[in-house]
C-alpha positions as CSV (number, residue, x, y, z in Angstrom):
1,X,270.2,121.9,-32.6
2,X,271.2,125.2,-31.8
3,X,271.4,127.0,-27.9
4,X,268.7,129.5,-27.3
5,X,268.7,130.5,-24.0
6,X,270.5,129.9,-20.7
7,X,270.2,131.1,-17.1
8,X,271.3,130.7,-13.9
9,X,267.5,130.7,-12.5
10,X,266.1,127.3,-13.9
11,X,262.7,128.8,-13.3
12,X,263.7,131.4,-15.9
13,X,264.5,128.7,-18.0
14,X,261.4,127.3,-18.3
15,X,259.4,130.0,-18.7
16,X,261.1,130.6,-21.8
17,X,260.7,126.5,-22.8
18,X,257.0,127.3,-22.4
19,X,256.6,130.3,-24.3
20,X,258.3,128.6,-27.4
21,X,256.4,125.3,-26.8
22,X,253.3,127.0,-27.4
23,X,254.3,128.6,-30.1
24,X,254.7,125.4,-31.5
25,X,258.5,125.4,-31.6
26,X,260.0,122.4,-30.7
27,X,262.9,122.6,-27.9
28,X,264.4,120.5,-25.4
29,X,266.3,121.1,-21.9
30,X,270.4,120.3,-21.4
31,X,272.1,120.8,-18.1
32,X,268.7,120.8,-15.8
33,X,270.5,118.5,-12.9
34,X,274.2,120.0,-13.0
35,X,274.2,122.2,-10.6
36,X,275.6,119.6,-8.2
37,X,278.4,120.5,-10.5
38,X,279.0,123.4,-8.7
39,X,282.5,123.5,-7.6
40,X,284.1,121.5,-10.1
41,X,283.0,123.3,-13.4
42,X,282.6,127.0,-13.5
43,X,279.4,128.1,-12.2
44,X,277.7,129.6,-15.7
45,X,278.9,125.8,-16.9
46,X,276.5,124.2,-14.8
47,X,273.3,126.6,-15.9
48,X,270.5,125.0,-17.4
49,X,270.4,125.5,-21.5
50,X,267.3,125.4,-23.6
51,X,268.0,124.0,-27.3
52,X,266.1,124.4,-30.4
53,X,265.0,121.1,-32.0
54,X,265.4,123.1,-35.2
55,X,268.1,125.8,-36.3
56,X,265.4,127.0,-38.8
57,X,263.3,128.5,-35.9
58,X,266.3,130.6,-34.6
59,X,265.1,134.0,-35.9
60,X,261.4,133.6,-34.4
61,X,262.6,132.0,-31.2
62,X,264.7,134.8,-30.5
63,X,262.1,137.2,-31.3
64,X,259.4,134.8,-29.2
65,X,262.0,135.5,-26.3
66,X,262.8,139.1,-26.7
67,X,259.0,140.2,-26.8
68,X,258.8,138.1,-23.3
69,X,261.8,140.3,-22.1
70,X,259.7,143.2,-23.1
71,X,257.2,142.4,-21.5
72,X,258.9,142.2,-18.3
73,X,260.1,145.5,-17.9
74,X,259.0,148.0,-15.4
75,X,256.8,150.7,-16.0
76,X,256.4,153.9,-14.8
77,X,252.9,155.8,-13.1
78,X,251.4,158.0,-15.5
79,X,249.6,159.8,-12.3
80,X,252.4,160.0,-9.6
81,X,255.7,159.0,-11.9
82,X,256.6,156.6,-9.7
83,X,258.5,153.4,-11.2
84,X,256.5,150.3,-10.7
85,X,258.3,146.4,-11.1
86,X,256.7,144.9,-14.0
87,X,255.2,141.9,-11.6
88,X,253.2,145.3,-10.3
89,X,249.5,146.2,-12.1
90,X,248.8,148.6,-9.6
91,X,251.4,151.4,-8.7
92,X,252.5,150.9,-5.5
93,X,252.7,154.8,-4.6
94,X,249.0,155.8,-5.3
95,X,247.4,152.3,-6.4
96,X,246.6,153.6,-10.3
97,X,246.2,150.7,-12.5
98,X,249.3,149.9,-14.8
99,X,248.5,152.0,-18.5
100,X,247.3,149.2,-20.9
């Protein structure tokens, strides 16, 4: 078993379970209820972890999850320059679709 991942958003944390799931890698979830813990343990101590099955899929896992951060980035308006959030496919500014 070896940690993968960890965040304080939970939701975070299972977007990343899902991406490696379908890649076939086998993981599993520690810490998803203790942040009732809050208080008593420091707070990154109570963030949920996602744990490979299977130190052999380290390398692609980590790869898996740095494409997805990627992915996730903000781009920028080849028509008006304008920085668009990567949740965006239209630029906010002028409404130009997001370059492919």
């Amino acid at each position: 078993m070896k940690l993968i991942y960890t965040h304080e958003n939970r939701l975070l944390v299972e977007l990343a379970k899902s991406r490696l799931e379908v890649a076939g890698i086998p993981v599993f979830l520690k810490n998803e209820f203790a942040q009732g813990g809050s208080g008593d343990l420091a707070p990154h101590q109570t963030w949920p972890e996602l744990w490979l099955e299977r130190e052999r899929d380290y390398e692609r896992a980590r790869q898996l999850l740095a494409d997805a951060e990627v992915e996730q980035r903000s781009w920028r308006c080849r028509d008006c320059g304008e920085e668009n959030g990567a949740a965006f496919d239209y630029c906010w500014n002028c409404q130009q679709s997001r370059p492919a």
